[in-house]
C-alpha positions in Angstrom: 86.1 74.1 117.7 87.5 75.0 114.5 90.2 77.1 112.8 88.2 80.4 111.6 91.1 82.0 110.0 94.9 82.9 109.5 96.0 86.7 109.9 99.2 87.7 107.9 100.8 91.2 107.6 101.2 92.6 104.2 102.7 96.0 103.2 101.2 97.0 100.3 97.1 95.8 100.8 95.8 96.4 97.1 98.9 94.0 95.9 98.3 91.1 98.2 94.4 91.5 97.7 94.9 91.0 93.9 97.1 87.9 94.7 95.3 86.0 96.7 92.0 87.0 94.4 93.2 87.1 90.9 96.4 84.3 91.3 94.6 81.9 93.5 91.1 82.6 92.8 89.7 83.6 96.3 87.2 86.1 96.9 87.0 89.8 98.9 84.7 88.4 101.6 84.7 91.5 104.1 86.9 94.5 104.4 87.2 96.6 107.8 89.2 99.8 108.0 90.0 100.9 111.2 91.3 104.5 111.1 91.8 105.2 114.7 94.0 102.1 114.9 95.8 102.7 111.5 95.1 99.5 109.7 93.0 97.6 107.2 91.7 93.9 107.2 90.9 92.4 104.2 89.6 88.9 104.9 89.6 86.3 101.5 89.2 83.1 101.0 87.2 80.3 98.7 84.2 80.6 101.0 82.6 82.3 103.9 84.1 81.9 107.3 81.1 80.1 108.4 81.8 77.3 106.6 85.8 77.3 106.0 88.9 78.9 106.8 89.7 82.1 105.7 93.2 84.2 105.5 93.1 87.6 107.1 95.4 90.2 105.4 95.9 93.1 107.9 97.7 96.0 106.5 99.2 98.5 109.2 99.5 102.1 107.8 102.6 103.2 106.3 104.4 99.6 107.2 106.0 98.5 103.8 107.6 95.0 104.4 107.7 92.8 107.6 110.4 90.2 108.5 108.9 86.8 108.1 110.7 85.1 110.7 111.4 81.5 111.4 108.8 80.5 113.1 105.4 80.9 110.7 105.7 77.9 107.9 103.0 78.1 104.9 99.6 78.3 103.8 98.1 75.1 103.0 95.3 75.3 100.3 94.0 72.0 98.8 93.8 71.3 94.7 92.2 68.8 92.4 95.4 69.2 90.3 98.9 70.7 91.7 100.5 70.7 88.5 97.4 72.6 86.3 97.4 74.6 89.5 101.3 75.7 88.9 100.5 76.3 85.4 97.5 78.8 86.2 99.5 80.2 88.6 102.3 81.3 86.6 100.1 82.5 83.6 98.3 84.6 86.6 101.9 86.2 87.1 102.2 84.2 90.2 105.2 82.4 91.4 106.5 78.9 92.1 109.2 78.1 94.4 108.7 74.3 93.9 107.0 73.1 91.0 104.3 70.3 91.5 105.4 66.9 92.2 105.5 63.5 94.9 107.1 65.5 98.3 110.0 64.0 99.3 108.8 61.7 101.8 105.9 60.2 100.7 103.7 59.6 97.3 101.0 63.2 98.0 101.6 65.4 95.2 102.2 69.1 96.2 103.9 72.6 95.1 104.4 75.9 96.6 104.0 79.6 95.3 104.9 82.5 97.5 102.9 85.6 98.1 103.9 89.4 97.1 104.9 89.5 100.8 107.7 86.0 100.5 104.5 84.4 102.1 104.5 80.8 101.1 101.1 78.6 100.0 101.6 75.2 99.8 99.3 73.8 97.4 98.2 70.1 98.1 96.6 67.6 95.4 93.4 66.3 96.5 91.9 63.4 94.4 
């Protein structure tokens, strides 16, 4: 078994796409509208779901935000360099709620950016 992919809700589809594509560099893998069931899933990631994990972005029709509740945590998404990461990031127009650095309880360097959606993305240096 493995994990095939993570769905999040987003309420505006065509601003989450261009995040996840054009701030963190993943690619449009497959979209599926479904009309009959008002919503559209936009499935991106770094590679196919075959071979990795990918995040599913379901937008529901005419739903604009969604409470993120206490109970989802981050993305994780793994980087050769967290702090050039940050620094692309925020020339992308992304943003960084904690700049790259040792986490507190240990020596692994990590960051985190948020999504258009308050969605965070923990990114985690990978030598």
């Amino acid at each position: 078994m493995r994990i095939l992919h993570t769905m999040i809700r987003v309420g505006d589809l065509d601003r989450s796409t261009k995040f996840y594509t054009e701030v963190l560099g993943m690619q449009v893998l497959k979209v599926s509208d479904h009309p009959d069931g008002k919503f559209t899933n936009v499935f991106v990631g770094y590679g196919d779901e075959a071979t990795g994990a990918i995040i599913e972005l379901t937008y529901n029709y005419g739903v604009e935000s969604y409470e993120l509740g206490t109970g989802f945590g981050h993305i994780a998404v793994g980087v050769p360099d967290a702090y050039a990461a940050c620094a692309a990031i925020k020339a992308r127009g992304g943003v960084v709620t904690r700049e790259a650095g040792p986490m507190k309880h240990g020596t692994t360097v990590i960051a985190f950016v948020q999504d258009p959606d308050g969605y965070k993305i923990e990114l985690i240096q990978k030598a």
